[in-house]
C-alpha positions as CSV (number, residue, x, y, z in Angstrom):
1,X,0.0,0.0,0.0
2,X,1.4,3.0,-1.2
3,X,1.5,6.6,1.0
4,X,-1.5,7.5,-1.3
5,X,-3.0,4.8,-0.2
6,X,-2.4,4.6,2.9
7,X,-3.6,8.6,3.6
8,X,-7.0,7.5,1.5
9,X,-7.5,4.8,4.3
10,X,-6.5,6.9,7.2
11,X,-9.4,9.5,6.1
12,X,-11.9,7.0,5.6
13,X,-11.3,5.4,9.0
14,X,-11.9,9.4,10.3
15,X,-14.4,9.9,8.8
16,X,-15.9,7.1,9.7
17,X,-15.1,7.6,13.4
18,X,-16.6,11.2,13.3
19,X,-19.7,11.3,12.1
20,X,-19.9,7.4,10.9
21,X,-21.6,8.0,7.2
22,X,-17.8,7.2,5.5
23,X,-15.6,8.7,3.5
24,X,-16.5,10.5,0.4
25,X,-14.7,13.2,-2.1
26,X,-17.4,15.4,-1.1
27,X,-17.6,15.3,2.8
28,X,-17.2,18.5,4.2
29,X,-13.9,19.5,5.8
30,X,-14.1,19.2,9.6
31,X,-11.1,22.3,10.0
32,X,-10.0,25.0,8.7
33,X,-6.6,24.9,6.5
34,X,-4.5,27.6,5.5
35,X,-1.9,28.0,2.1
36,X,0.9,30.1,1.8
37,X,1.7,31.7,-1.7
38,X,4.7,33.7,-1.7
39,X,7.6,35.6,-3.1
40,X,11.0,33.7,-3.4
41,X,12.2,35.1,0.1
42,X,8.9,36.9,1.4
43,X,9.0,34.2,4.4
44,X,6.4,31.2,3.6
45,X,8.4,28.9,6.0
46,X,8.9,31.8,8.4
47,X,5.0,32.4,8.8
48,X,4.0,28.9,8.7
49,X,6.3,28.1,11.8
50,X,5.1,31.4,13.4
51,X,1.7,30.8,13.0
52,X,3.1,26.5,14.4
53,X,4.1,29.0,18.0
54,X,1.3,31.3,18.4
55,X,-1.1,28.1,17.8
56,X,0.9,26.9,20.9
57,X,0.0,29.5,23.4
58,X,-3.3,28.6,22.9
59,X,-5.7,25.5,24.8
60,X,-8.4,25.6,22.0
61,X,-8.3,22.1,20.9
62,X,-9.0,23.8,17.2
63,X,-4.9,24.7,17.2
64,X,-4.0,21.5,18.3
65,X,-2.4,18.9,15.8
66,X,-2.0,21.3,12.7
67,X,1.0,20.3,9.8
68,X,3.2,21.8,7.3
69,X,2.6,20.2,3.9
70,X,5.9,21.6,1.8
71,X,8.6,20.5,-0.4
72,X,9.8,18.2,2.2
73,X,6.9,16.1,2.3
74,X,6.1,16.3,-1.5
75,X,9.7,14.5,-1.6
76,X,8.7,11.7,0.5
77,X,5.4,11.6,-1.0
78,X,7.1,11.0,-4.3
79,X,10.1,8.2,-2.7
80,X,6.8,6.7,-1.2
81,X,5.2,6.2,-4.4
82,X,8.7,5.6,-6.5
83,X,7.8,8.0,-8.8
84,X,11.4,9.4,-9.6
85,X,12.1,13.3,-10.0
86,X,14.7,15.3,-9.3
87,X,14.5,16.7,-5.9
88,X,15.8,20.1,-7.7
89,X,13.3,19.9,-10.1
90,X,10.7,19.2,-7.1
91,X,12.2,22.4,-4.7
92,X,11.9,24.9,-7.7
93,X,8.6,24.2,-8.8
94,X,9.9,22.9,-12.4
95,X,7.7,22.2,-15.2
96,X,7.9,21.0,-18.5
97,X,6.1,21.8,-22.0
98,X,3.9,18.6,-23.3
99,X,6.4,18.3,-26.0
100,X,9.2,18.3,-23.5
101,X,7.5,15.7,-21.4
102,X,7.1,13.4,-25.0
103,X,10.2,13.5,-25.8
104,X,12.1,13.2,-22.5
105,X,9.5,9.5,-21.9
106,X,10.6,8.5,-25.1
107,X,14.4,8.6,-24.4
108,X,14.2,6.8,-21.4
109,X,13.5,9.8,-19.0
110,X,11.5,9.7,-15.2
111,X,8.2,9.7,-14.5
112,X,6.5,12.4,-16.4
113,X,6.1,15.9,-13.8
114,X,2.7,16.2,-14.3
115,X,1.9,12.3,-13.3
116,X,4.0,13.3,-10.4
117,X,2.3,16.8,-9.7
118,X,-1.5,15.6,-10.2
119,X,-0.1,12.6,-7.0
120,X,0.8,15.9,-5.1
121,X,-2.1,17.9,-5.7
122,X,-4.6,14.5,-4.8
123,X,-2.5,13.8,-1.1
124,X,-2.5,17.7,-0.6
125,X,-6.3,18.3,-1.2
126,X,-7.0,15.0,0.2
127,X,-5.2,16.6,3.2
128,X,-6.5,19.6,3.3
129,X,-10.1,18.3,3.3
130,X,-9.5,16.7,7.0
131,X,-8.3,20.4,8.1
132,X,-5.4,21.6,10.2
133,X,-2.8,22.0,7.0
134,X,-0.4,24.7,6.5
135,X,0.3,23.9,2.7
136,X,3.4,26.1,1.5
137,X,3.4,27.1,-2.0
138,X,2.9,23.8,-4.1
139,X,0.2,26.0,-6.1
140,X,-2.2,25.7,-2.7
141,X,-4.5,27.9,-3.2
142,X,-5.6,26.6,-7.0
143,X,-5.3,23.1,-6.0
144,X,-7.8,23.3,-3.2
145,X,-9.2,26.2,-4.2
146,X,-13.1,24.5,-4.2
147,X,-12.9,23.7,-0.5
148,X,-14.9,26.4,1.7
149,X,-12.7,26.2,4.5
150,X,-9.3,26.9,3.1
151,X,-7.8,30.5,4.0
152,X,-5.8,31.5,1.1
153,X,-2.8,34.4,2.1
154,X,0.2,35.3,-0.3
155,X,3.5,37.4,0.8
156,X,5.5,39.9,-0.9
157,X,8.0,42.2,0.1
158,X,10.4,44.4,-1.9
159,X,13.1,43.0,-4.2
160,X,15.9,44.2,-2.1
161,X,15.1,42.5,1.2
162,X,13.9,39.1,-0.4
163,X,17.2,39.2,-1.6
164,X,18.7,40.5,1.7
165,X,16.9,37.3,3.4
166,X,17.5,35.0,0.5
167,X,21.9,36.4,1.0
168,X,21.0,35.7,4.5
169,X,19.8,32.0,4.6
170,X,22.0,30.4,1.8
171,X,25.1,32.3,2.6
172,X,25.3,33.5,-0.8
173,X,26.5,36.4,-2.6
174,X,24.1,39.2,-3.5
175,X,24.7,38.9,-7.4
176,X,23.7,35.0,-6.5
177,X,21.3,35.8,-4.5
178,X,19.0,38.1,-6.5
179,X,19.7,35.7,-9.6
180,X,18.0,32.9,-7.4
181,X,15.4,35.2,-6.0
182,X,14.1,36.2,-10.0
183,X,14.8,32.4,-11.0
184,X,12.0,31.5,-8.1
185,X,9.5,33.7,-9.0
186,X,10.0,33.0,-12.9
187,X,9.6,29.2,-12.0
188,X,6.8,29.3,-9.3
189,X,4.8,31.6,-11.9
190,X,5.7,29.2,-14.7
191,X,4.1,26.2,-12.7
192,X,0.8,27.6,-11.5
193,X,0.5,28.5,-15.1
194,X,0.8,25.2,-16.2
195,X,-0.8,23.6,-14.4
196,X,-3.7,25.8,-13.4
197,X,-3.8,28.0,-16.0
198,X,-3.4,31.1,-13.6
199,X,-1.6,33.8,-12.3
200,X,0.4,33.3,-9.5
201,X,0.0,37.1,-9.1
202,X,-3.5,37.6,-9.1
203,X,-5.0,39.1,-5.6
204,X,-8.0,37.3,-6.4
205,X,-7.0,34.2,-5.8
206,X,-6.2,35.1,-1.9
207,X,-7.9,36.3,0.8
208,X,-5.3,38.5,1.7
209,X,-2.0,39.3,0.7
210,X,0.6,40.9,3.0
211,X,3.8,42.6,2.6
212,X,6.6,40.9,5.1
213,X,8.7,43.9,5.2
214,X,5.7,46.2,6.7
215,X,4.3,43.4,9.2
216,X,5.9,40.5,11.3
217,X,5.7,37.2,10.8
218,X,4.5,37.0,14.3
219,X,1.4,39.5,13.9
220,X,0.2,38.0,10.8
221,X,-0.2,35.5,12.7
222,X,-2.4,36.4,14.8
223,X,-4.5,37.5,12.1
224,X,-4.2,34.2,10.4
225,X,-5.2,32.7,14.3
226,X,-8.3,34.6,14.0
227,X,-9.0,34.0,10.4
228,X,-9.1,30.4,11.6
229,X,-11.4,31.2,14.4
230,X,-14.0,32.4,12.4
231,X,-14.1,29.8,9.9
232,X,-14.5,27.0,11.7
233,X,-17.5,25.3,12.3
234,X,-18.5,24.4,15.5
235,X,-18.1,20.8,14.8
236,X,-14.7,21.5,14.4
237,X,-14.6,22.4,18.1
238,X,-15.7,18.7,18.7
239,X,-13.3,16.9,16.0
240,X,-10.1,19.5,16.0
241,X,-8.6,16.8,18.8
242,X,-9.6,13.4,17.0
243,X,-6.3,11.9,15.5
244,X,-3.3,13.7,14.6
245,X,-2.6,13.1,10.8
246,X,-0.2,10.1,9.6
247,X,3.2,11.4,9.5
């Protein structure tokens, strides 16, 4: 049984468990989620595990349990299921055209990117529907874009401190820095393109969309708390302590 598998099962034992009428593509979410577009160096990581710390000041059983679904766990998705792509590939958001994707099969090449992206986006919605998911880029906010409980945010900030933070982390030059900054965006555009047929850009694809130079990580996270807060149901109250999810 393959992690696909495996997290089918787990949410149909839930569901089963919490309101025993089984698991179905269209049961309502039990908790809110949250996804995280963002600028190459506007802080995805940096709000998620903010938003992780102020969830842990609290006792409400609602911000108990929640997970980061990134490019970390896309890789092990992908191991999991032996579907083989380059993990650089995978942390830049890659895509191919059709015609690339032909011709690379026919030589021998991997697993075609968008076998292995349309795996991803199933075990992130399929995620996302039990609740309690921070998903980080990964074209979130299209992917599960249907589901009424998502909160959709994306993060920009000014070229120069993206690439300030981006010098920063990496230990990089500024010439190398900014070249990997613009590469980013470029790339993370060029995938929700693909395989959305959107713009990464577009404001109405958020609820909100915050500049991380002008705020902290750790107030916007109290927004995002509150956002939360008023989204959930109150079932959610009942169900937000049930079962952690399986990883």
């Amino acid at each position: 049984m393959d992690l696909l598998e495996k997290l089918q099962h787990y949410i149909a034992s839930h569901a089963y468990e919490t309101d025993k009428r089984g698991f179905s593509e269209n049961r309502e979410e039990s908790s809110p989620f949250v996804t995280i577009s963002r600028e190459a160096g506007a802080g995805g990581h940096s709000l998620a595990n903010a938003l992780l710390e102020e969830m842990a000041r609290h006792d409400d059983p609602l911000f108990a349990g929640w997970k980061v679904f990134d490019a970390a766990l896309c890789a092990r998705i992908l191991e999991d299921a032996k579907l083989m792509v380059s993990l650089e590939s995978l942390h830049k958001e890659d895509t191919r055209s059709p015609w690339e994707e032909a011709v690379y099969e026919l030589v021998g090449g991997r697993a075609a990117s968008d076998k292995v992206f349309r795996k991803t986006f199933t075990v992130m919605k399929l995620l996302a529907k039990m609740g309690k998911l921070i998903v980080i880029g990964r074209g979130g906010a299209c992917a599960t874009g249907d589901l009424p409980l998502g909160i959709h945010v994306r993060l920009v900030a000014p070229l120069a401190i993206r690439v300030d933070r981006m010098k920063q982390r990496l230990q990089v030059s500024a010439s190398n820095a900014e070249h990997m900054v613009e590469e980013y965006d470029i790339e993370r555009a060029k995938f929700v393109r693909a395989h959305f047929g959107q713009d990464i850009r577009d404001p109405l694809l958020y609820h909100a969309t915050w500049n991380t130079n002008l705020v902290s990580f750790e107030e916007l996270a109290k927004y995002l708390l509150e956002m939360i807060r008023a989204r959930a149901p109150k079932t959610a109250v009942i169900e937000a302590g049930a079962r952690p999810h399986p990883w």
